[in-house]
C-alpha positions, 0 to 999 in steps of 0.5 A, a space after each residue: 473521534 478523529 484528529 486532523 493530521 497533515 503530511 507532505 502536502 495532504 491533510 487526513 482524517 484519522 481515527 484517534 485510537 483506531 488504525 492510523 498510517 504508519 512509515 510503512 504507508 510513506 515508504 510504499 508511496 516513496 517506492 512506486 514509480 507512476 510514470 506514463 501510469 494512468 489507474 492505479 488501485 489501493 488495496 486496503 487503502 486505510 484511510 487513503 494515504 497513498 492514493 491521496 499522496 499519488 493522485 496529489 504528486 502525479 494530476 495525470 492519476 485516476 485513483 481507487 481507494 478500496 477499503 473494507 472496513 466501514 470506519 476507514 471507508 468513510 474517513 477515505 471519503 472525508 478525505 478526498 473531499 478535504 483535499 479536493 480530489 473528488 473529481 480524480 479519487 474514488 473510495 470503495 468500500 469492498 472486500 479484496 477477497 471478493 474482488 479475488 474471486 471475481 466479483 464484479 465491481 463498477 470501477 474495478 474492472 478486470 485487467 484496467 489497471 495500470 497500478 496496483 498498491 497494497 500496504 497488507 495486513 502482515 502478521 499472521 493469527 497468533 503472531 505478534 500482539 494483537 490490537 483491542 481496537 479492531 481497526 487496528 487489528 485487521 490492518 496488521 494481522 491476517 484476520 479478514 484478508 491474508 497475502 494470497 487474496 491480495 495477490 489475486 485481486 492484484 493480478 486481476 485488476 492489473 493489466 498485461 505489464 502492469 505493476 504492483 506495489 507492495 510493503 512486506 516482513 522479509 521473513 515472509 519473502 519466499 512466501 510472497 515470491 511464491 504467490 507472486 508466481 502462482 497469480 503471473 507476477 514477477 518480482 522485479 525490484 526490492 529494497 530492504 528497508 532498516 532501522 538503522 545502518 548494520 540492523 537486520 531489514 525491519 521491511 522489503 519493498 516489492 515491485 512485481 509485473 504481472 506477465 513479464 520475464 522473471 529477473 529482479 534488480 535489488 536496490 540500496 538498502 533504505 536507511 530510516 535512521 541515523 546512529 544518533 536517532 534523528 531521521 537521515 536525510 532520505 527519510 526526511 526526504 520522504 516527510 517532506 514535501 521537496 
């Protein structure tokens, strides 16, 4: 069963008690800068909620939506003709893996992307709960993809300066700058994202370059709520569209 949801200026089929977007989803969409861009790939796309939100924000975009999971994959579909972006969005249902490995994909090709965005499952096996409901499942933990899949995939379908995008647990940091290097990416922008002023970092944020100098630049820390439980401004900000 799936409801019929809006956000900013989209509307997105999601699955009632399956996988359903998360902050994580409009955070990552809030933090690319699509600039001069002109192909950009969702890796695990969900139902498609960043690449819907980026082809709407920016018209110049051609967007790929790649999903594995057959549910999610045709709710990306329902999607991209509920907004009318048929002629700008395409859904794939692949398995990041595959394109990892080399796979050949028509869309997908090597070294033509301009973008890449990723919201990854980030948990791994025997960490944290476990969803019953296997889309939820797979979203979040590290059961059909894991972050070193992501990060190959990414390189090979980003061009030379190209960037990727992606939302990430900061306990988790070292391991991701690691596999950025080990696939020719380097961190190049990173901003923490808290609960609330004066907690520890609940997410990062990551820019990488695939092919560039390494040097980072760390951001203002990205505040989701204030002390009395209301959203700040920004993130209001981030729900609505301006």
């Amino acid at each position: 069963m799936l409801t019929l949801d809006s956000i900013r200026n989209i509307k997105l089929y999601q699955s009632k008690k399956g996988y359903r977007f998360s902050v994580d989803s409009l955070l990552l969409f809030s933090f690319v800068k699509p600039g001069h861009a002109k192909k950009v790939c969702d890796l695990g796309a969900g139902s498609g909620i960043i690449g819907l939100l980026l082809a709407k924000e920016s018209p110049h975009l051609m967007v790929y939506l790649v999903e594995l999971q057959k549910g999610l994959y045709e709710n990306c579909l329902k999607n991209i003709k509920i907004n009318g972006l048929m002629e700008r969005v395409y859904a794939l249902n692949e398995d990041i893996r595959d394109i990892a490995r080399g796979k050949v994909v028509k869309g997908l090709e090597a070294n033509t992307f301009d973008i890449v965005v990723s919201n990854p499952p980030f948990r791994r096996p025997g960490t944290g709960k476990i969803s019953p409901e296997d889309e939820r499942a797979i979203a979040r933990h590290e059961i059909a993809v894991e972050l070193r899949d992501v990060l190959q995939a990414s390189s090979r379908l980003l061009k030379n300066g190209g960037r990727l995008y992606i939302i990430y647990l900061p306990e988790r940091i070292v391991e991701i700058f690691e596999g950025l290097k080990d696939f020719g990416l380097e961190a190049k922008r990173l901003r923490f994202v808290h609960s609330r002023l004066n907690e520890p970092a609940k997410m990062v944020l990551i820019e990488a370059a695939k092919g560039r100098r390494p040097g980072v630049i760390v951001e203002r820390p990205f505040i989701v709520y204030n002390t009395d439980g209301t959203y700040t401004e920004e993130m209001n900000s981030i729900l609505k569209e301006q």
